[in-house]
VMD Tcl script that draws the C-alpha trace (Angstrom):
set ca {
  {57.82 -39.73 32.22}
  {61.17 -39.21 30.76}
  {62.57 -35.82 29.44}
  {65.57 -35.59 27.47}
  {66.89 -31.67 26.82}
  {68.96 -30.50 24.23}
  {72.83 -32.48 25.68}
  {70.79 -35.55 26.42}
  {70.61 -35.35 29.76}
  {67.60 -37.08 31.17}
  {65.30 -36.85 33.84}
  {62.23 -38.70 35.25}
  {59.48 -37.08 36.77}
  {55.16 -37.62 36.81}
  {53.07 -37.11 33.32}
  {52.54 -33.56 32.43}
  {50.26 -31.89 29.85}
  {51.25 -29.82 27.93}
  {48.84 -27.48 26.19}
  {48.41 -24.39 24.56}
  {45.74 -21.57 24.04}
  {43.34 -20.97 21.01}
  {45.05 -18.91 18.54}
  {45.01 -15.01 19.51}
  {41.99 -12.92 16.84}
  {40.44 -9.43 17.40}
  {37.17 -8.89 15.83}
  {35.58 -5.56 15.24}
  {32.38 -5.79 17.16}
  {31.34 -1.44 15.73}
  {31.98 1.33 14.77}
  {30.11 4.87 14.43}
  {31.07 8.46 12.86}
  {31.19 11.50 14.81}
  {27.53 13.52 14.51}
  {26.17 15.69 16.16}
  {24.50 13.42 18.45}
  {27.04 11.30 19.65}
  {30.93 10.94 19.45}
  {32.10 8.28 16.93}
  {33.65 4.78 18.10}
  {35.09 1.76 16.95}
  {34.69 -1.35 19.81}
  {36.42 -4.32 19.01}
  {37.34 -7.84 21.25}
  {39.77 -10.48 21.58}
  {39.69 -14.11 21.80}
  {42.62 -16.71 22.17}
  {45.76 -16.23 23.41}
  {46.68 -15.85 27.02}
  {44.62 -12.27 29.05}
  {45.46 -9.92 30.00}
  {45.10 -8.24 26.33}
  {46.85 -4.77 25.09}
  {45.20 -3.04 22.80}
  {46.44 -0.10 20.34}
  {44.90 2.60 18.09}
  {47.19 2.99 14.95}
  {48.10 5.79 13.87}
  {47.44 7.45 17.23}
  {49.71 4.68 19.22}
  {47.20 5.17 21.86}
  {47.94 1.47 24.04}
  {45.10 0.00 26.63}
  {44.01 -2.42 28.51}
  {40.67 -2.23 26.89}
  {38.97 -2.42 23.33}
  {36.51 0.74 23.29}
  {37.90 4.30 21.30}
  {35.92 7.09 21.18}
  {36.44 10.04 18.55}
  {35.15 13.27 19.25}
  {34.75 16.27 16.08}
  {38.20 16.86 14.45}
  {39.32 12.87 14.78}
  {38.19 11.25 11.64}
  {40.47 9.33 9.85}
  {41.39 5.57 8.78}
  {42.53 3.56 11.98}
  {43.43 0.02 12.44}
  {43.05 -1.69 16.07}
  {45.84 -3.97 17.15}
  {45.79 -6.99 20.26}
  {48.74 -8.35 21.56}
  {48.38 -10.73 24.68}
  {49.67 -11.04 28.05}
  {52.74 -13.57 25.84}
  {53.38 -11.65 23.24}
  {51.61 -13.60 20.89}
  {50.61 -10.82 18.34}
  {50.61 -8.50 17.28}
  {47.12 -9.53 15.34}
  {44.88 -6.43 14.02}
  {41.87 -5.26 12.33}
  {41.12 -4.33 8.83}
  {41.28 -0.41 8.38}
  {38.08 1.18 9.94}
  {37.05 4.60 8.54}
  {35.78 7.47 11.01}
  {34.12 10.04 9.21}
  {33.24 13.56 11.21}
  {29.66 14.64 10.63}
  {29.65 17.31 13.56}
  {27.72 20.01 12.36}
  {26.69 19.53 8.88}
  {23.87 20.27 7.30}
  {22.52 19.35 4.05}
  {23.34 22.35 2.80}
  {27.31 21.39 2.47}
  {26.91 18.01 1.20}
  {28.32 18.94 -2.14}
  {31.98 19.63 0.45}
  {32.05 16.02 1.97}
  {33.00 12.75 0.16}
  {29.62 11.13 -0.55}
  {30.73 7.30 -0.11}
  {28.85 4.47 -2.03}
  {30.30 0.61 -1.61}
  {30.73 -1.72 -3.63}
  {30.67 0.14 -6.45}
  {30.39 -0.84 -9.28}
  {27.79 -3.24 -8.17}
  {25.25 -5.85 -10.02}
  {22.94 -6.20 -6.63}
  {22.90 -3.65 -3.37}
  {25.06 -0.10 -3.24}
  {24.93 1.26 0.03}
  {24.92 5.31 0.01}
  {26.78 6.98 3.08}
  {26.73 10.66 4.04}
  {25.82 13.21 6.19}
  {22.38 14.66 6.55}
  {20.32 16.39 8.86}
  {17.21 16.61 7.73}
  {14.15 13.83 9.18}
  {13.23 12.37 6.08}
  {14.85 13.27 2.36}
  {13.56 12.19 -1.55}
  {16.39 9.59 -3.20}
  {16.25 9.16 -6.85}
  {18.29 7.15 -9.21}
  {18.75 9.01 -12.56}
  {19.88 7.77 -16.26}
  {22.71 9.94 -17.56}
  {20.18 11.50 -19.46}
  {18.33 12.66 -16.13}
  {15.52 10.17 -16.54}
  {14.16 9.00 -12.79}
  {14.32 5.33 -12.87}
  {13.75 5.05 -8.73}
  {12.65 7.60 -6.31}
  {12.09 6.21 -2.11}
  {11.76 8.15 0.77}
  {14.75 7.66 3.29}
  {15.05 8.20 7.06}
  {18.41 9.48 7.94}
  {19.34 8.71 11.15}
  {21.74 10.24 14.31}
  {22.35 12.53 11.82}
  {23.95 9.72 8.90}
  {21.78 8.81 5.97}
  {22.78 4.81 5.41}
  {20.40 3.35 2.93}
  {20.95 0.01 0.90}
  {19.93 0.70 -3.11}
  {18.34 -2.65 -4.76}
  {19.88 -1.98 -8.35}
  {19.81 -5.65 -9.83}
  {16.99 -3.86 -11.96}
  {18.72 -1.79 -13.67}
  {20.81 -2.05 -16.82}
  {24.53 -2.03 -16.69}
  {26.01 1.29 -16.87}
  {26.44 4.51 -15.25}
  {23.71 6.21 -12.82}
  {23.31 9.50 -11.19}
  {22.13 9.63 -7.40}
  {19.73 12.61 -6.10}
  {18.87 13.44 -2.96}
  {16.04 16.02 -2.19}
  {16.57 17.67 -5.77}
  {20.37 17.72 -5.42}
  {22.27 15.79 -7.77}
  {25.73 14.00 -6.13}
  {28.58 14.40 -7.85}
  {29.51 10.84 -7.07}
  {27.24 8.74 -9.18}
  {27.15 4.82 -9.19}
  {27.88 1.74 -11.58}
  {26.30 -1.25 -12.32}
  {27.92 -4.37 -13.87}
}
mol new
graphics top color blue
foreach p $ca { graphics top sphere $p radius 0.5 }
foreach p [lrange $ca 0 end-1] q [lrange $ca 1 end] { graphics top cylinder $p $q radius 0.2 }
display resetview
């Protein structure tokens, strides 16, 4: 093999390979609110690029050698998780990840916390997010003009209600959302 630099000056020495690593990607593996039960987290991993990885917690600027953040009452916030490898060949980082602090609420201060419902508007599934306590609940789907149009019993769970709404039945417009007999103030869409 022959290799010629940059003033053309030449050398000859045996074949080499040259090759190069996968392209360096993070991927956001979970992530939980703080509840009572448990501290929230966001766990993410990298792929590609050459290891040891560095990992950091934006805004916090909190830099490891690992991909696992915990969040404990008072830390909620938007975050975004950044790799850079062992080359500098990032950095490359997440989407924004919301933590949302649950620690001791009840369903009697839902009407306080931001009620959060995605997509929406929607034409096929809204999924409802908030905090709640209690084992099981009543959720209804009103008309504006406080007609029930679907009523399900929901499990909340760790201390998180999470529940997927099936509204490709319903009619384009706007909806409110009640939970055990109190009525949200965020309500939904469907287009």
């Amino acid at each position: 093999m022959v290799v010629i630099d940059q003033k053309n000056c030449t050398g000859v020495g045996p074949v080499v390979t040259v090759g190069q690593p996968d392209s360096l990607r993070i991927e956001l593996i979970s992530s939980s609110d703080i509840t009572n039960e448990a501290d929230g987290s966001i766990v993410v991993a990298a792929t590609g690029g050459t290891t040891p990885y560095t990992f950091t917690l934006l805004p916090d600027n909190l830099i490891q050698g690992f991909g696992t953040y915990t969040f404990q009452p008072g830390d909620s916030g938007r975050y975004v998780v950044q790799v850079n490898d062992a080359k500098n060949c990032g950095p490359v980082e997440t989407d924004s990840i919301d933590i949302m602090d649950f620690y001791g609420v009840g369903f009697e201060d839902i009407s306080e916390l931001e009620v959060r419902m995605f997509p929406n508007p929607a034409s096929r599934m809204i999924t409802l997010e908030m905090p709640l306590e209690e084992a099981e609940v009543t959720l209804e789907i009103m008309s504006l003009t406080g007609q029930v149009l679907m009523s399900r019993q929901v499990y909340p769970s760790g201390g998180v209600l999470r529940e997927d709404i099936d509204v490709s039945d319903l009619s384009r417009g706007m909806y409110m959302v009640r939970v055990n007999g109190k009525t949200l103030r965020s309500g939904i869409v469907v287009n």
